[in-house]
C-alpha positions in Angstrom: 136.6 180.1 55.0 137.2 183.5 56.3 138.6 182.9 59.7 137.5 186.3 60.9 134.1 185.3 61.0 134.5 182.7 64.4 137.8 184.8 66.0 136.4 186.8 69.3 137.6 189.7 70.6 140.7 189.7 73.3 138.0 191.0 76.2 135.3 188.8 76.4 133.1 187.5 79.2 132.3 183.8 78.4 128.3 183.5 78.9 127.1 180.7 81.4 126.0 178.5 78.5 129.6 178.1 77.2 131.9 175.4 77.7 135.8 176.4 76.9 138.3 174.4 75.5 141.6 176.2 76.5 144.4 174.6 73.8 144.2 173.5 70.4 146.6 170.2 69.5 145.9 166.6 69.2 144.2 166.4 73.1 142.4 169.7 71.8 140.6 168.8 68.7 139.8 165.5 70.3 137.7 167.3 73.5 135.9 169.3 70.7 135.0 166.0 68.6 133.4 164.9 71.5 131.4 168.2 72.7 130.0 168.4 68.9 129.0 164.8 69.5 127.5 165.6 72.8 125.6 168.6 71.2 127.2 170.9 73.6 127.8 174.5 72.8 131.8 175.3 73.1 134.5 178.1 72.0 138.5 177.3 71.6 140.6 179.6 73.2 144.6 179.2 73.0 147.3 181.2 74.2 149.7 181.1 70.8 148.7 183.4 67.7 149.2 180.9 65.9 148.9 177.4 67.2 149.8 174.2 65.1 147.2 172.9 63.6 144.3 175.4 63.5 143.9 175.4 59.5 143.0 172.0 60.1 141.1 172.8 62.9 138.8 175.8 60.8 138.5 173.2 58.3 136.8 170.7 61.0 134.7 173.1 63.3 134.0 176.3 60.5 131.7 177.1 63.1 133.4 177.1 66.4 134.4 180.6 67.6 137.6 180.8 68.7 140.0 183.4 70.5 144.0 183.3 70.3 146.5 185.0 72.2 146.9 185.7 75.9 144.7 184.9 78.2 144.5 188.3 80.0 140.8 189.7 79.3 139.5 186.5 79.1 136.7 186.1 82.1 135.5 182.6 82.6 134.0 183.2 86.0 130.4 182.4 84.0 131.7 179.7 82.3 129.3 176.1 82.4 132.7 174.4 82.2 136.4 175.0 81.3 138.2 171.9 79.9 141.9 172.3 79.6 144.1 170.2 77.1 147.0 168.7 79.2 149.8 171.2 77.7 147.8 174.1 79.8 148.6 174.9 83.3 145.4 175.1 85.8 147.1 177.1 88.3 147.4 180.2 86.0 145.0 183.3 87.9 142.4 183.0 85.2 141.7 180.0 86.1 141.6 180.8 89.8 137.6 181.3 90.4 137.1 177.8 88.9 139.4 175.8 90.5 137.2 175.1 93.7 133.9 175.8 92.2 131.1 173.5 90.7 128.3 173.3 87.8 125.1 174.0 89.7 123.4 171.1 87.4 125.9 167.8 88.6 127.6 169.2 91.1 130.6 168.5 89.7 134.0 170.2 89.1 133.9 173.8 86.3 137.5 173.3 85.6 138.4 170.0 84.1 140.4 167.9 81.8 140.2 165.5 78.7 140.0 162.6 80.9 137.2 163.7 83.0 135.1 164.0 80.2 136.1 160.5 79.1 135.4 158.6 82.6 131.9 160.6 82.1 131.2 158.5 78.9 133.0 155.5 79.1 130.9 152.2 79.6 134.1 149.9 79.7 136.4 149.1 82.9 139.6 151.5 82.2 143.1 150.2 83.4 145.4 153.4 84.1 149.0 153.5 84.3 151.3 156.5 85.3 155.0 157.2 86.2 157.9 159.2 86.1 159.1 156.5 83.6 158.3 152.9 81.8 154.3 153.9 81.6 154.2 153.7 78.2 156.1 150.3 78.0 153.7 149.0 81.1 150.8 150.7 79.0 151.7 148.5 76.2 152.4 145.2 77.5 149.0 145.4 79.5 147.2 146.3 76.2 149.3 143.2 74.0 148.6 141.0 77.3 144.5 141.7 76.9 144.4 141.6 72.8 146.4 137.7 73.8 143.5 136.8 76.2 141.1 137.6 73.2 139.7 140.9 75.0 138.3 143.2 72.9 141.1 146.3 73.7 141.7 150.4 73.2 144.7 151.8 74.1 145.6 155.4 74.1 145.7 158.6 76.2 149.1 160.0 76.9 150.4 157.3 74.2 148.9 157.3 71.0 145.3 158.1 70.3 144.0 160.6 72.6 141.2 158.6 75.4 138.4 160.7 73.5 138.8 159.2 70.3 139.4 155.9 71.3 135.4 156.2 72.2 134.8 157.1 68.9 137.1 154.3 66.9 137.0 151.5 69.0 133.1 152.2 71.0 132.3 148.1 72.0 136.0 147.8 73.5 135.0 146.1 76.5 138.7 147.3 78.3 140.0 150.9 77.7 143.7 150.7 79.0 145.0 154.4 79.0 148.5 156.0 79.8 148.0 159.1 82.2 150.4 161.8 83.1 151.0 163.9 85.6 148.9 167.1 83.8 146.1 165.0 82.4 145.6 163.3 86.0 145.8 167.2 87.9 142.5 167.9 85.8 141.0 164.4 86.4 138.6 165.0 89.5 137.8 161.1 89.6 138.9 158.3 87.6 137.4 155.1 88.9 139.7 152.9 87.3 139.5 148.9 87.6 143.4 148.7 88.0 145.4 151.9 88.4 149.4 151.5 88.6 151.8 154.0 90.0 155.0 152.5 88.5 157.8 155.1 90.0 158.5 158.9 90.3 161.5 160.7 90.0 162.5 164.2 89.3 160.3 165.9 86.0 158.2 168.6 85.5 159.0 170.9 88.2 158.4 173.7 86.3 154.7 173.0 86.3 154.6 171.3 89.3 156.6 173.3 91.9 158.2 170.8 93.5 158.2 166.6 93.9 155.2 167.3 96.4 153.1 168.9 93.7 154.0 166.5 91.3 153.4 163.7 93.6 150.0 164.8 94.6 149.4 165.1 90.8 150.3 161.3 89.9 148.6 160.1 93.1 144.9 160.7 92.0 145.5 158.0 89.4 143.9 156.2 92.7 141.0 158.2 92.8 137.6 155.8 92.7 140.4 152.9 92.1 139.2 149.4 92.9 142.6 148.1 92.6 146.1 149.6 92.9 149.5 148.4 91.7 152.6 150.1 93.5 156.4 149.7 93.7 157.6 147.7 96.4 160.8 149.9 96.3 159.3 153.3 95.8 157.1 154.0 99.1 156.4 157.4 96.7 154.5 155.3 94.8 152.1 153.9 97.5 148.5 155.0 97.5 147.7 158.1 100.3 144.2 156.4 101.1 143.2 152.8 101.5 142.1 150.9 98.2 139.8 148.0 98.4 142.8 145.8 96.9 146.7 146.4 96.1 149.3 144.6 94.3 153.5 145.7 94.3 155.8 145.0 92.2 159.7 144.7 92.6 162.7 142.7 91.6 163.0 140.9 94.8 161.6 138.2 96.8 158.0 138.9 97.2 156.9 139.5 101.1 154.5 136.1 102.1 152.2 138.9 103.6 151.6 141.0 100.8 150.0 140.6 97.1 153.2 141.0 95.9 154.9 140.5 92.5 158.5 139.5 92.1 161.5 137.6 91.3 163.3 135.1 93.3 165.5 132.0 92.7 163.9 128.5 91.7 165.1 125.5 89.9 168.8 127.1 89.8 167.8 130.6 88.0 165.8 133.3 88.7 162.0 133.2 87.9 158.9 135.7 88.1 157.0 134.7 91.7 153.3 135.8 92.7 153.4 135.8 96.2 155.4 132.0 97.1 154.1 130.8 93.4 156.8 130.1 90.6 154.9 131.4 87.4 157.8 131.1 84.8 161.8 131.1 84.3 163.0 135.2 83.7 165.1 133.7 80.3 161.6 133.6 79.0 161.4 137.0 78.6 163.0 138.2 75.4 164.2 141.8 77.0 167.5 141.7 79.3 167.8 144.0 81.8 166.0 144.7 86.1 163.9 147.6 84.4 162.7 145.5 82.0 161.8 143.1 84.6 160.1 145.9 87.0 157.8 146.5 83.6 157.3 143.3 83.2 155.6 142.3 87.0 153.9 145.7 86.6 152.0 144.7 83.6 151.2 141.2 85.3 149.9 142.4 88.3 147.5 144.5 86.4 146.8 141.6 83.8 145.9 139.0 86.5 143.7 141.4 88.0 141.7 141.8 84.7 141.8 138.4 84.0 144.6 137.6 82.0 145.6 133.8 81.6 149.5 133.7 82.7 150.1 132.1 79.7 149.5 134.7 77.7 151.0 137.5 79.5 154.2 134.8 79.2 153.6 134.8 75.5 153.3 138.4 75.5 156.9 139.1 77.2 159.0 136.4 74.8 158.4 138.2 72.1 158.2 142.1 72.9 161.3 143.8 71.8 160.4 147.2 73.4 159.1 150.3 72.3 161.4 152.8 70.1 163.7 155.3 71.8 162.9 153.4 75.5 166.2 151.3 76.0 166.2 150.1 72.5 169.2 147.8 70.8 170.2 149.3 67.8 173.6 147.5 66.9 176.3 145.7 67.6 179.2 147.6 66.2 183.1 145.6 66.6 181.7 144.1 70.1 179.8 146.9 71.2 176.5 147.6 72.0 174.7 150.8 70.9 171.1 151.4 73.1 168.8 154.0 72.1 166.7 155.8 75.2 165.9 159.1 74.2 163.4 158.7 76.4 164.9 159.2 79.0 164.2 162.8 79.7 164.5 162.8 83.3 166.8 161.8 86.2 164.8 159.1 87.2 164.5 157.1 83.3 168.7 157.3 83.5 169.0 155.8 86.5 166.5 153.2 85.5 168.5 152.5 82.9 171.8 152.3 83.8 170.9 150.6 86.7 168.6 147.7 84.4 172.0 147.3 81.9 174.7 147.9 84.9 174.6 144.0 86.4 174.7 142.9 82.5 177.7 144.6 81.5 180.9 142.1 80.3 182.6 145.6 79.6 181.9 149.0 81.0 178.8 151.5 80.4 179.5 154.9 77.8 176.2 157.2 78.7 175.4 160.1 76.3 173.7 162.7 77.6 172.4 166.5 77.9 170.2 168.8 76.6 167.2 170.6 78.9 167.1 169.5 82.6 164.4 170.9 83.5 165.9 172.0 86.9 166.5 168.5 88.3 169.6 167.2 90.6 171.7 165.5 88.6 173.3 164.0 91.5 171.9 161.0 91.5 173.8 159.9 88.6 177.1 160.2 89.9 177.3 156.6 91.7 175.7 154.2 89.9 178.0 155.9 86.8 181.1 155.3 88.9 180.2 151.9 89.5 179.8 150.9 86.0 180.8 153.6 83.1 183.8 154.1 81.0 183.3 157.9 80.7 180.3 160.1 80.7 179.7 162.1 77.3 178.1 165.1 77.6 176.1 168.0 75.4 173.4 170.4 75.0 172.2 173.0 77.0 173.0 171.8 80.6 175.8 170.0 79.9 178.0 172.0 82.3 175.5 171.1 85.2 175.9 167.5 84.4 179.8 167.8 84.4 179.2 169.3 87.6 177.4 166.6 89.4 179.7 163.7 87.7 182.6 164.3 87.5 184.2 163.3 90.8 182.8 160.2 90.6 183.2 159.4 86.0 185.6 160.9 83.5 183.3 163.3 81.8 183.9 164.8 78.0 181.8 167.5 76.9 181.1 168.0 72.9 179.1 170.4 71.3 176.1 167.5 70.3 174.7 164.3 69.5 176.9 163.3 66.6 180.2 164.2 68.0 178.9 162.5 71.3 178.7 159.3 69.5 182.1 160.2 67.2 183.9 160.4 70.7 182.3 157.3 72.3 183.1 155.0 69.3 186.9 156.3 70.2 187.3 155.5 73.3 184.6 152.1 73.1 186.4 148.5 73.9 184.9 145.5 73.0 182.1 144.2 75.6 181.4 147.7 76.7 177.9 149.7 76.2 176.8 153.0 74.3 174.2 154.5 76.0 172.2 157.4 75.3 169.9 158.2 78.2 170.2 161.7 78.3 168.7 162.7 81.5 167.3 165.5 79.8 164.8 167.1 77.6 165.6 167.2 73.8 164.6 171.0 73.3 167.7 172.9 73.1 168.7 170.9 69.9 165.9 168.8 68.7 162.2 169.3 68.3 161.6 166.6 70.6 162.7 163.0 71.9 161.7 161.2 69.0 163.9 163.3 66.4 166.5 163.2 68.9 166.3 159.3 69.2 166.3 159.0 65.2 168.9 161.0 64.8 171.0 158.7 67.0 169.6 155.5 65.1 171.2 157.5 62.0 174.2 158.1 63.5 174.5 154.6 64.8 173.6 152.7 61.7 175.9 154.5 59.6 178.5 153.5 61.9 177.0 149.8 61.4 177.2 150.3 57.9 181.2 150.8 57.9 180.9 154.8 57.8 181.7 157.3 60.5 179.9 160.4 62.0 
């Protein structure tokens, strides 16, 4: 095809029958899959020259006009809708005529996201799930819990398929359990959900968000429509601005009589998961060590009972999942010492989680790896629970020299140039019992394309150490 054909000019006034799509990639292609379904007449527009994936995207829609570049002399003011992929920022001025205003045929919001458009067309009950961190563990569990009770299940959104799609693959699913962030929620005008959870926020995203406020207020319309909400005990962040007709919280601690509350208290000599006053079953049943794990874990089941999961099978669910890769993930045992994978952890609030889920654990001391792209965030935080519990704090990338900064009064710091002679220097100074740890606080893009290359490239690293070899 000659791509020249569809390509509009840089100034161009979008007519009123138009719906945009502002950003190619996966959430992208999806929202135009399902305007070509819905018959609707739609452009692309996205701000890169030369975005990944648009061969593939010509090849799909040969007939979609498109525009790249910046969005200056684009006017949208005419626009019948705007739909922005989650990697797009609403508050950019082009956006600004749209941000208040509504289509004159529903009534409803011009300037919208992926999910909005899904809510529209979904038939099923949704269960949503958001967080600084652990969203797409809960998001997981909740959707292993449902496939036990024999529900007929989609899972996607943030995690895996895109929400769109799922209606397309998996259309009689009679429970659509989605993982929302932060920017697909900011575009979400109502959700409605059956159960929506709020699991924690922490520090992340700042640059899109302003400040915690912003990215509060962006996490908090998870609740919108919400029949049921499910909240952190211990995070009153967390807790819904506006009544819900029901809420559940979750926390590792003895559940309040007076509250729907999920937790973990002592019975029959060890600790156990409680609803409320009610023993449900002994915390060794679960095949995951650690108080984050344990957080997720309520989370899930709060939601689950909710939708009508049997506690036996949410049980059943927990002995035997192992966790998802790169979030707090054993790797090895190397000469007495544990190597745990969290490359997820890309924000304050993930490293805390996890030191502070492995801290109580510990028969030696803690090694954290981490660095790279902070994103802005106070580091701070860190400093106690690492002088509590760590052996020494390793430290590269980017903002590595903020991290030093903010720990080392409290931990012996080292700073290396990266990940592989972080994990040279930890197997040094490692003694048996102790725990390798990378969390790194940080985003992965001064050295890696992203989390996941970051986290594989430790699993390398660490399995050749397993393996006899060195870095």
């Amino acid at each position: 095809m000659n791509a020249s054909r569809s390509r509009l000019p840089q100034h161009l006034v979008v007519p009123a029958s138009m719906t945009v799509v502002v950003g190619l990639g996966v959430s992208g292609v999806a929202i135009c899959r399902h305007l070509e379904r819905l018959g609707r007449e739609f452009m692309v527009v996205d701000t890169r020259d030369a975005p990944p994936g648009l061969d593939a995207f010509l090849r799909e829609f040969p007939e979609v006009p498109y525009r790249l570049g910046p969005l200056a002399g684009l006017v949208l003011d005419h626009a019948r809708e705007v739909v922005l992929s989650p990697g797009v920022d609403p508050h950019q001025p082009c956006f600004a005529a749209l941000a208040e205003d509504r289509r004159d045929d529903t009534g409803e919001p011009r300037l919208i996201g992926e999910i909005a458009l899904f809510c529209r067309a979904c038939q099923a009950p949704i269960a949503a799930i958001t967080g600084a961190n652990a969203k797409s563990t809960v998001t997981t569990l909740v959707g292993e819990m449902a496939r036990e009770a024999g529900r007929k299940v989609a899972v996607g959104g943030n995690l895996g398929t895109p929400a769109l799609d799922l209606l397309i693959q998996e259309p009689s699913a009679d429970l659509y359990v989605l993982e929302l962030s932060s920017f697909q929620l900011e575009t979400t005008p109502w959700l409605g959900a059956e159960s929506a959870a709020f699991l924690n926020l922490s520090e992340d995203h700042l640059d899109r968000h302003g400040d915690m406020a912003g990215y509060r207020r962006a996490k908090q319309r998870i609740f919108r429509g919400a029949s049921h909400g499910v909240i952190n005990a211990e995070d009153p962040e967390t807790w819904p601005e506006s009544s819900l007709p029901a809420v559940s919280r979750f926390g590792v601690m003895d559940p309040a009589p007076e509250h729907d509350d999920w937790g973990v208290a002592e019975h029959q000599g060890e600790p156990w998961f409680m609803h409320g006053p009610r023993p449900l079953f002994p915390v060794s049943r679960m095949r995951q060590v650690g108080r984050h794990h344990q957080a997720n874990a309520l989370a899930a089941m709060a939601m689950g009972y909710r939708l009508g999961f049997p506690l036996e099978d949410m049980a059943s669910v927990l002995e035997r999942f192992t966790g998802l890769a790169h979030r707090s993930e054993w790797l090895a045992t190397v000469g007495e010492v544990d190597w745990i994978n969290d490359s997820k952890g890309t924000n304050v609030g993930a490293t805390l989680a996890a030191i502070a889920g492995l801290g109580p654990t510990l028969k030696g001391r803690l090694i954290l790896l981490a660095g790279g792209v902070g994103k802005g965030a106070d580091f701070s935080p860190l400093a106690q629970p690492l002088g509590h519990y760590a052996r020494e704090a390793v430290l590269f990338g980017q903002d590595a020299p903020q991290l030093a900064q903010a720990l080392a009064e409290r931990v012996p710091v080292t700073r290396v140039d990266d990940l592989c002679a972080a994990v040279e220097r930890a197997r040094h100074i490692a003694e048996p019992g102790d725990v390798v740890l990378l969390s790194p606080a940080c985003a992965s893009l001064d050295q890696f394309p992203n989390y996941l290359a970051r986290g594989e490239a430790f699993r390398s690293l660490v399995h050749a150490l397993a393996n006899g070899g060195r870095t």
